[in-house]
N, C-alpha and C positions, 0 to 999 in steps of 0.2 A: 519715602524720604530719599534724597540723590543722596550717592556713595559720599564721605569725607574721605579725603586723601590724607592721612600724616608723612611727612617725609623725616627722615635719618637725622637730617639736618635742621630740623626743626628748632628752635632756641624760643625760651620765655625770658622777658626782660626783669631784669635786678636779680633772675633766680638760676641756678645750676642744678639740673636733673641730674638723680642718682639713678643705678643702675643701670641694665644693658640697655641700647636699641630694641627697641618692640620690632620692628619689621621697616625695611625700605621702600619708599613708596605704595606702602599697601593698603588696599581701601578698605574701609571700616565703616560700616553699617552700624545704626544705633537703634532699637528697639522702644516702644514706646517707654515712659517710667517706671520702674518698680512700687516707686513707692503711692503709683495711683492704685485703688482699689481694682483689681482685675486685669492688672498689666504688670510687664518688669521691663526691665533694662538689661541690657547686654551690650558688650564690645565683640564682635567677630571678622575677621579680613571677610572682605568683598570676595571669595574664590568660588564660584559656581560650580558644584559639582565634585568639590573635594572635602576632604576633613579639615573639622577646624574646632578649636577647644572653646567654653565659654570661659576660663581661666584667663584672664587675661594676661597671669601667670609664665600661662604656657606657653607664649608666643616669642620668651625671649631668647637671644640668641647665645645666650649662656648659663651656667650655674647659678642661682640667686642669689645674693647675700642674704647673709645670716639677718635679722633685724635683732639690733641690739636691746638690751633688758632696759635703759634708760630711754624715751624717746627724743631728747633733747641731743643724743649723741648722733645722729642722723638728722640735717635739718639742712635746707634751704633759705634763700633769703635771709641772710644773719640770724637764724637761728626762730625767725617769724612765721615759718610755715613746717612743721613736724612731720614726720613721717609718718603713714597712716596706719591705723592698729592690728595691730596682729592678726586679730580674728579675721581678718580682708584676705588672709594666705590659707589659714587655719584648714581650710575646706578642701585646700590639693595635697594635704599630708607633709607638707617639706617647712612649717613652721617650724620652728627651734623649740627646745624645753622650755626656756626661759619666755620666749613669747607666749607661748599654750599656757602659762603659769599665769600670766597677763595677763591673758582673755578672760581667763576663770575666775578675774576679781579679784584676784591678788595684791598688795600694794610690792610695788619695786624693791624696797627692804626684806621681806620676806622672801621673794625671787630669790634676790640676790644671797640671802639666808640658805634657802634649802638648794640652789646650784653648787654654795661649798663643801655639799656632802659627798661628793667627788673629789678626789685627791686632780691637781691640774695636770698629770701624766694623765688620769683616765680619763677627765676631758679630754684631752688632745687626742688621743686613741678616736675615741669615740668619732671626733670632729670625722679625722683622718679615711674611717670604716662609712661613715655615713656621705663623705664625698664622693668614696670608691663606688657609693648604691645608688648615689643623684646622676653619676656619669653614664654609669651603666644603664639607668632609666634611659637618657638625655638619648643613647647612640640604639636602645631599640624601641624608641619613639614611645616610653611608658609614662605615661603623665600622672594619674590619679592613683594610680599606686597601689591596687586594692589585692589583697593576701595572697591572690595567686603571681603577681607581681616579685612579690618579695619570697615567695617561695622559688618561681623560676631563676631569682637572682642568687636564691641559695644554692641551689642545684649546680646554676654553673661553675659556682664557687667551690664547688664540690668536686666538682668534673675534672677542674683547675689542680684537684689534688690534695686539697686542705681537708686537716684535721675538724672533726667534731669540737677540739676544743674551740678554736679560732672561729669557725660556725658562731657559736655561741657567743663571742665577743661581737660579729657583725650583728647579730638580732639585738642583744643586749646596747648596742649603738642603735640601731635604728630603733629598735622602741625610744629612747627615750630622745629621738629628733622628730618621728612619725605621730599624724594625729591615732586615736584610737580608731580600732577597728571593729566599726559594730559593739562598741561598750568597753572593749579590753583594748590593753594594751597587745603591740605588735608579740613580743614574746608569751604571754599569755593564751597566745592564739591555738586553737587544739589543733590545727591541721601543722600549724608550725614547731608545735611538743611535737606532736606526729613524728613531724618529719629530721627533729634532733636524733629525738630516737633511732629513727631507721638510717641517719647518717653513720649513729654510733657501732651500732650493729653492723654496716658494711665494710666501718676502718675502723677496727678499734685500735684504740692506743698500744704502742709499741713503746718499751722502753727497754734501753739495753741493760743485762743483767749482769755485767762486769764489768770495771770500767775501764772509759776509753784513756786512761793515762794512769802511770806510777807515782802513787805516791812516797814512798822511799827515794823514789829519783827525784823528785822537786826537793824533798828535804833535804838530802845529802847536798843538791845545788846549792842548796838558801847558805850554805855553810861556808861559800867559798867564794871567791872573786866569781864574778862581777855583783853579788851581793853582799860582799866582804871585803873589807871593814866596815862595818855599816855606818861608821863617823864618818867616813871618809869616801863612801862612796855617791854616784853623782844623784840628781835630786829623782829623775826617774826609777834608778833600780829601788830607790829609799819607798818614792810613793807602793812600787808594783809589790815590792817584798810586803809591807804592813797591810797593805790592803789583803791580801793572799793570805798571809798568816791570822788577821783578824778573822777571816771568811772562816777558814777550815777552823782555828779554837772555840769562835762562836755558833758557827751551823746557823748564823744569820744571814738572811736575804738580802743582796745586794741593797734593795730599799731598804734598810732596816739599817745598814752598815750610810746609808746615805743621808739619813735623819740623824746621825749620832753631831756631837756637838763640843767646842772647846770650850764654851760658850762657862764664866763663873759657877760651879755648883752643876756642871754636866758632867766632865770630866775630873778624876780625884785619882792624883795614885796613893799608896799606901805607903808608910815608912821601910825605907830599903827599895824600896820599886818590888816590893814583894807581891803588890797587886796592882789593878786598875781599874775603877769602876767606871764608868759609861752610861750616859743618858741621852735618850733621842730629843731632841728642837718639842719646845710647847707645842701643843695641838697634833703631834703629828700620830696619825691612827694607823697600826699594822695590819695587814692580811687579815691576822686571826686574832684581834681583838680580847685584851685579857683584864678581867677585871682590879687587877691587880700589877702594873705593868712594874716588871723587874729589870732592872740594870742589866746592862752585858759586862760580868765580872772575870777578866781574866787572871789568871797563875801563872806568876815568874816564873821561867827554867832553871834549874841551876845559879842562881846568882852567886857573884864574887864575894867572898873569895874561893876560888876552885880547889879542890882536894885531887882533882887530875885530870889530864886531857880531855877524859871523854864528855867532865863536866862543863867544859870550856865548849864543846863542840856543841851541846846540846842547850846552852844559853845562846847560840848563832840564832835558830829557831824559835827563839822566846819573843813570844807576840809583845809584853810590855816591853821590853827593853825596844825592839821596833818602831813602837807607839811613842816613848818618851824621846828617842831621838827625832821623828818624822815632825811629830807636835811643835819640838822645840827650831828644830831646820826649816820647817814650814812659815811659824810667824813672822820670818824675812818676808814673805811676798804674800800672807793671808790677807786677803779681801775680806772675808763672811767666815762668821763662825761655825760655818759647817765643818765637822773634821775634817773632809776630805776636801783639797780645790786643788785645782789645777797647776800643772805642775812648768807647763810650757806655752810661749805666746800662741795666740793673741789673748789668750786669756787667763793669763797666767794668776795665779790668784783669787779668780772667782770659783764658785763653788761647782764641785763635780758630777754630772749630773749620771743618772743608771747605768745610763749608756756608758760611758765615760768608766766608773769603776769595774763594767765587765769588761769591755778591755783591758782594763791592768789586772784584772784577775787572770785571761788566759795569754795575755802578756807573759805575766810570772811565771806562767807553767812552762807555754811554751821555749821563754827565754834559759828555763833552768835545763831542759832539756838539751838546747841549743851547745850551754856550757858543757854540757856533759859529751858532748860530739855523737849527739844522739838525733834521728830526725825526730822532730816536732810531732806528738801527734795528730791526727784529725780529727775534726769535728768537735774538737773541746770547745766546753762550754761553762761560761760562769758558776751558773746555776749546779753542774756538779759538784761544787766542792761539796754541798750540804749533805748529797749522798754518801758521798766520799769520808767525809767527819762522820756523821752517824753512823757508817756501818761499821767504821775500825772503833769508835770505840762501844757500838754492841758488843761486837767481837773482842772487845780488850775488857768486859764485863761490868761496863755504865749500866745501871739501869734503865730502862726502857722510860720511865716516867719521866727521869733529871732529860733523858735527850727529849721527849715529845716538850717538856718546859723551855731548854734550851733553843731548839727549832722552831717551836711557836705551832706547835702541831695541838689539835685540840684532841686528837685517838691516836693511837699505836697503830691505826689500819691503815693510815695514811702513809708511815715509812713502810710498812709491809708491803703496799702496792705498787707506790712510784718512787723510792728512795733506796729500798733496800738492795746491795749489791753482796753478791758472792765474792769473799774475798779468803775462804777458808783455803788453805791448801789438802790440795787432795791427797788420799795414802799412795797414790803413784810416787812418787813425788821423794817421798820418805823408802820406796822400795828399789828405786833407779838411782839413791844417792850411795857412794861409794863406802864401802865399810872402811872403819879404822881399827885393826888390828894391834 
């Protein structure tokens, strides 16, 4: 059969081609039929003498699209010619969940059913990790993909410096983009256990055992200009200050603080502002999953009327009293009933997204710092306040039970290993301070 030439510039009438270019000018040999008994069909460029994939896949000049979970949402010709089905990619591993879900006989309803058991931050992750592994195929020429592939893309990922944890979020992406291998999934893979393991064992996790910022100095801050008057001061220090003080009384995770809600019957304070209960957005599932999911219930400080200064000082601090002003100053420009939105264009009023509240977490620290004419410290990080609450009040004699409840911890080995910080003061300490005679 003489070569067929396709060019770049090729166009079908009434209809517009999706995706990349196949190849410029390059000739294309067609094989007898597949579907004759004793024969198949292929597409391969004309190249004597080089490699060439039978993926027709693999000949594009870029990253694939995803094929969407509807086929009606990719189509040609007003919608008269659909885009062809999953199981036609399935074979080079870079099908999508939701197509592989397809192939398997699945109806669309269902797909779209068991894809929402992902929260859409850990889609987006996932997308994100599984782009970073299509590229890296694309630039050392890895098409098919098979275990030792994704093991060499671990490794350099490795090399790169990354944690065992983050490892584990790239396999746990690419399994669930990757056809199976040999019957298992990508993570399932024993040479890929294998080799979590021996990642773990070469860097294990480091976590600092004291921590990187004072908290007596943020709180003394919170007490004074520029987070004081809290009526009166402007809508940023309002958001940074309640967001901060919610974090550290609740020992909730930013996501956790993210799902909470103004929303009728979410939010309740108590007569006097003596408390404030709190409920996360319907549907929303935490980390650690509780059969019984409880409120985040905060305690007034000191409320008025004061018996004396220092009670005055220590309702500055008082997470509700934060809460009832930020709530009531906020529904000027509330978009969404998420408690938390934004505070500054262009989005001023839409709701705040992870990202968004750890910055005003170490916003607040480091701004209280700043008032104190102290330098800011480094490397803070959202995520500590939970250390930071947990350990003081170990240390101030909570029981270990009410914090692993509060925290969302399902064992006490968890704040032992990655939470707990030294905060005791040492007997030095007590023997170098000054007698008073």
């Amino acid at each position: 059969m003489s070569p067929l030439v396709l060019s770049s510039s090729s166009s079908f009438p009434g209809a517009g081609c999706y995706g990349t270019n196949v190849a410029e000018a390059s000739s294309v040999r067609l094989s007898p039929d597949r579907s004759a008994p004793g024969s198949s069909r292929e597409i391969a460029p004309f190249w004597p003498g080089r490699v060439w994939f039978s993926d027709p896949i693999s000949l594009l000049d870029g990253s694939p699209w995803e094929i969407p979970v509807r086929r009606d949402l990719l189509s040609q010709a007003g919608g008269s010619i659909l885009h062809p089905p999953a199981g036609a990619v399935e074979a080079l591993g870079v099908a999508s969940e939701g197509a592989q879900l397809l192939a398997s006989g699945l109806s669309t309803e269902v797909v779209e059913t068991i894809l929402q058991s992902r929260a859409p931050s850990m889609r987006k992750l996932y997308a994100l990790k599984w782009k970073l592994f299509t590229s890296w195929c694309g630039r050392h020429q890895q098409v098919n993909c098979p275990v030792g592939s994704v093991l060499e893309f671990l490794q350099d990922r490795l090399s790169a410096g990354l944690t065992h944890s983050i490892l584990k979020v790239y396999v746990a992406a690419i399994a669930a983009y990757h056809a199976p291998l040999g019957g298992l999934s990508v993570g399932k893979n024993p040479l890929v256990t294998r080799f979590l393991h021996g990642a773990l064992r070469l860097r294990p996790p480091v976590r600092p055992r004291v921590p990187t910022w004072d908290l007596s100095v943020v709180l003394e801050a919170l007490c004074r200009p520029p987070f004081e008057p809290v009526e009166e001061i402007s809508d940023r220090f309002l958001s940074i200050k309640t967001v901060l003080l919610l974090a550290l009384s609740s020992l909730k995770r930013v996501g956790d603080l993210q799902a909470l809600s103004v929303a009728p019957s979410f939010l309740e304070f108590a007569p006097g502002l003596s408390k404030a209960f709190l409920y996360p957005r319907p549907g929303y599932v935490p980390k650690v999953p509780s059969s019984t999911p409880q409120p985040v219930v905060l305690q007034a400080f000191c409320p008025p009327p004061y018996r004396d200064p220092d009670q005055q000082k220590l309702n500055c601090m008082c997470p509700v009293r934060a809460l009832d002003t930020y709530v009531h100053r906020a529904a000027r420009w509330r978009k969404s009933d998420q408690l938390f939105v934004c505070y500054g264009p262009p989005k001023k009023g839409l709701p705040a997204s992870k990202q968004t509240l750890s910055r005003w977490i170490v916003d607040a620290i480091c701004s209280a710092y700043k008032s104190s004419d102290l330098p800011p410290p480094l490397g803070v990080k959202a995520h500590s306040t939970r250390s930071m609450a947990a350990s003081k009040a170990f240390l101030a004699g909570v029981s270990m039970q009410n914090i692993c409840n509060a925290a969302g911890w399902s064992t006490p080995l968890t704040f032992v290993r990655f939470y707990d910080l030294d905060l005791r003061v040492s007997p030095g300490s007590s023997v170098l301070r000054p007698s008073i005679f």
